[in-house]
C-alpha positions in Angstrom: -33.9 12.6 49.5 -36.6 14.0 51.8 -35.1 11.9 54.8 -31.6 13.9 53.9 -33.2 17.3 54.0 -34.8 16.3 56.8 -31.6 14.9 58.8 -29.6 18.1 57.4 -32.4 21.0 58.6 -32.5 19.2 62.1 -28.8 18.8 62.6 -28.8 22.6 61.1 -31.6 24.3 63.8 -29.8 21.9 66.7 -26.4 23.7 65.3 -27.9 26.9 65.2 -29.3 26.7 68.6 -26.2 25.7 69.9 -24.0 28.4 68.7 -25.6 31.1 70.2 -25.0 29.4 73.3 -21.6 28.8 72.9 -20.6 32.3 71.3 -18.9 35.3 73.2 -20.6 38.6 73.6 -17.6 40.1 73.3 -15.8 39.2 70.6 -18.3 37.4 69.5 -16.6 34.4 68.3 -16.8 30.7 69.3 -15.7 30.7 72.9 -11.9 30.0 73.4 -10.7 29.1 77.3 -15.0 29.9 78.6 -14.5 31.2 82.0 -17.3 31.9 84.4 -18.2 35.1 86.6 -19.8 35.0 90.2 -23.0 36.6 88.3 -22.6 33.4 85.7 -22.4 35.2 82.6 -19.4 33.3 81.2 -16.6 34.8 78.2 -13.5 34.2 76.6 -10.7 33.8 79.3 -8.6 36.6 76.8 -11.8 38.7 76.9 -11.7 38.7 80.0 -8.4 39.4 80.7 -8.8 42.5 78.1 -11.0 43.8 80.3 -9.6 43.7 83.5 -8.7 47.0 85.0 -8.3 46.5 88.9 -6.4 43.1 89.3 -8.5 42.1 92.0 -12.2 42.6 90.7 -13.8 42.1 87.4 -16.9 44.0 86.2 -18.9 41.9 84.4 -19.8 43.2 80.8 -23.7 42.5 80.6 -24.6 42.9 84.1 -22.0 45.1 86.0 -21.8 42.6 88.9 -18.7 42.4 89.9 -16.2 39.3 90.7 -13.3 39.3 93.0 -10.3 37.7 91.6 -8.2 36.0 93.8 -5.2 36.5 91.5 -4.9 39.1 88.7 -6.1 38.2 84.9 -9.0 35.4 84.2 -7.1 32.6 84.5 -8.0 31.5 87.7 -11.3 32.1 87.5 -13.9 28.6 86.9 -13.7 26.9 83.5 -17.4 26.8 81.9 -17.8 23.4 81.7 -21.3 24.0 80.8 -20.0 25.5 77.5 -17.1 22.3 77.1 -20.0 19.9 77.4 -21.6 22.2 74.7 -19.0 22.3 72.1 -18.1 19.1 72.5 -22.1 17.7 71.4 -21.4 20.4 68.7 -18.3 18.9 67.5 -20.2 15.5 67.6 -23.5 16.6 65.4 -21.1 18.5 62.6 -19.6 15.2 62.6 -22.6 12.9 62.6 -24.8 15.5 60.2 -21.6 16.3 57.7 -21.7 14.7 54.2 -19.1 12.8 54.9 -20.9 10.5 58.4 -20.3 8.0 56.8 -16.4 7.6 57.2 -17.1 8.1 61.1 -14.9 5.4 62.4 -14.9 3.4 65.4 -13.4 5.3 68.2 -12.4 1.7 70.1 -11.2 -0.7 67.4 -10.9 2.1 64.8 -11.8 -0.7 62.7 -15.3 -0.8 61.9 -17.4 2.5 60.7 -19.6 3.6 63.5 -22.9 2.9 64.2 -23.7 4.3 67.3 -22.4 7.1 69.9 -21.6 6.5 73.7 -23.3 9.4 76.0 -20.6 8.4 78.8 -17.2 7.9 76.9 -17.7 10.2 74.1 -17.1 8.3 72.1 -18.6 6.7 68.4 -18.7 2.7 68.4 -19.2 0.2 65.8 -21.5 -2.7 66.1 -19.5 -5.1 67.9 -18.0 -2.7 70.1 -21.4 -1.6 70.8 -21.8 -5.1 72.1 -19.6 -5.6 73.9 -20.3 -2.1 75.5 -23.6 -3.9 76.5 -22.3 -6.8 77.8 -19.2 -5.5 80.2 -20.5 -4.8 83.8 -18.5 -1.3 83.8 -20.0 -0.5 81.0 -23.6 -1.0 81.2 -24.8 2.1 82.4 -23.4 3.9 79.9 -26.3 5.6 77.0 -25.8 4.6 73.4 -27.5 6.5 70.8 -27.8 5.4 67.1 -26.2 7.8 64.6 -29.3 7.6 63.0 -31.9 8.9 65.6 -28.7 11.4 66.6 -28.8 12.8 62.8 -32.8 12.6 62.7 -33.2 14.5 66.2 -29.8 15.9 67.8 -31.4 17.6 70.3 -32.4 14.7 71.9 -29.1 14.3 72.7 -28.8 17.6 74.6 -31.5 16.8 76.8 -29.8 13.8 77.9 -26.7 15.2 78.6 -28.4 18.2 80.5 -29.7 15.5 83.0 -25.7 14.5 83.6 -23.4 16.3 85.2 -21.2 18.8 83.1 -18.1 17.5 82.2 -15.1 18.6 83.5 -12.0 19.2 81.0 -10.2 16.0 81.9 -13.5 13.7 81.4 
């Protein structure tokens, strides 16, 4: 029972910690669409586009610097991928830490209940496809992390994804 507290107030602060990072000043929700200024102070694509007065500049709302659009609204401006990365490891602890981990499944076979998570696919694997993960040349590079140390210390996570580059939104 301690171990469970434990697992729960760990995977609660690394949760906590996250979503501030991942929440927009503005409407101050969970991001939707992130887009990033030239100052990189980064908002909801829509609160951007709510904002925007001249179609060729935006102010930014915490700093006043402002970035020049090269078409009118947010949409073209850079995705956060910063923030993807983000909510995506989010995604990944709610799912690990919930009450229900245990019916995490295999993301490969979808046979077998997971056992450990893949820092490069993103993706949760079971015990033999965390095997054979180990054993295919293309694959051997690639991080796995228990479910167990990622419930006992998600954060250890984050720091090893910081050391990667941000994913883009197609990988």
């Amino acid at each position: 029972e301690n171990m469970c507290w434990f697992t729960r107030n760990a995977a609660g602060e690394a949760l906590k910690k996250i979503q501030e990072q991942v929440t927009c000043e503005i409407c101050a929700e969970t991001f939707r669409d992130p887009r990033l200024l030239d100052c990189l102070h980064v908002y909801c694509r829509q609160c951007l586009d709510d904002l925007t007065i001249n179609p060729i500049a935006l102010v930014c709302p915490s700093c006043r610097r402002t970035t020049h659009l090269n078409a009118p609204g947010a949409t073209n401006l850079l995705p956060a991928y910063h923030i993807h990365t983000l909510l995506k490891f989010r995604n990944v602890v709610e799912k690990v830490a919930g009450e229900d981990s245990s019916g995490v499944r295999c993301d490969k076979c979808r046979l077998g209940g997971a056992t450990a998570f893949c820092t490069s696919c993103w993706q949760y694997v079971c015990g033999e496809c965390t095997e054979i993960h180990k054993l295919w040349r293309e694959l051997a590079s690639h991080e796995l992390v228990t479910l167990s140390n990622l419930r006992d210390n998600p954060l250890q996570l984050l720091t090893r994804l910081r050391t990667k580059a941000p994913l883009c939104l197609t990988h």
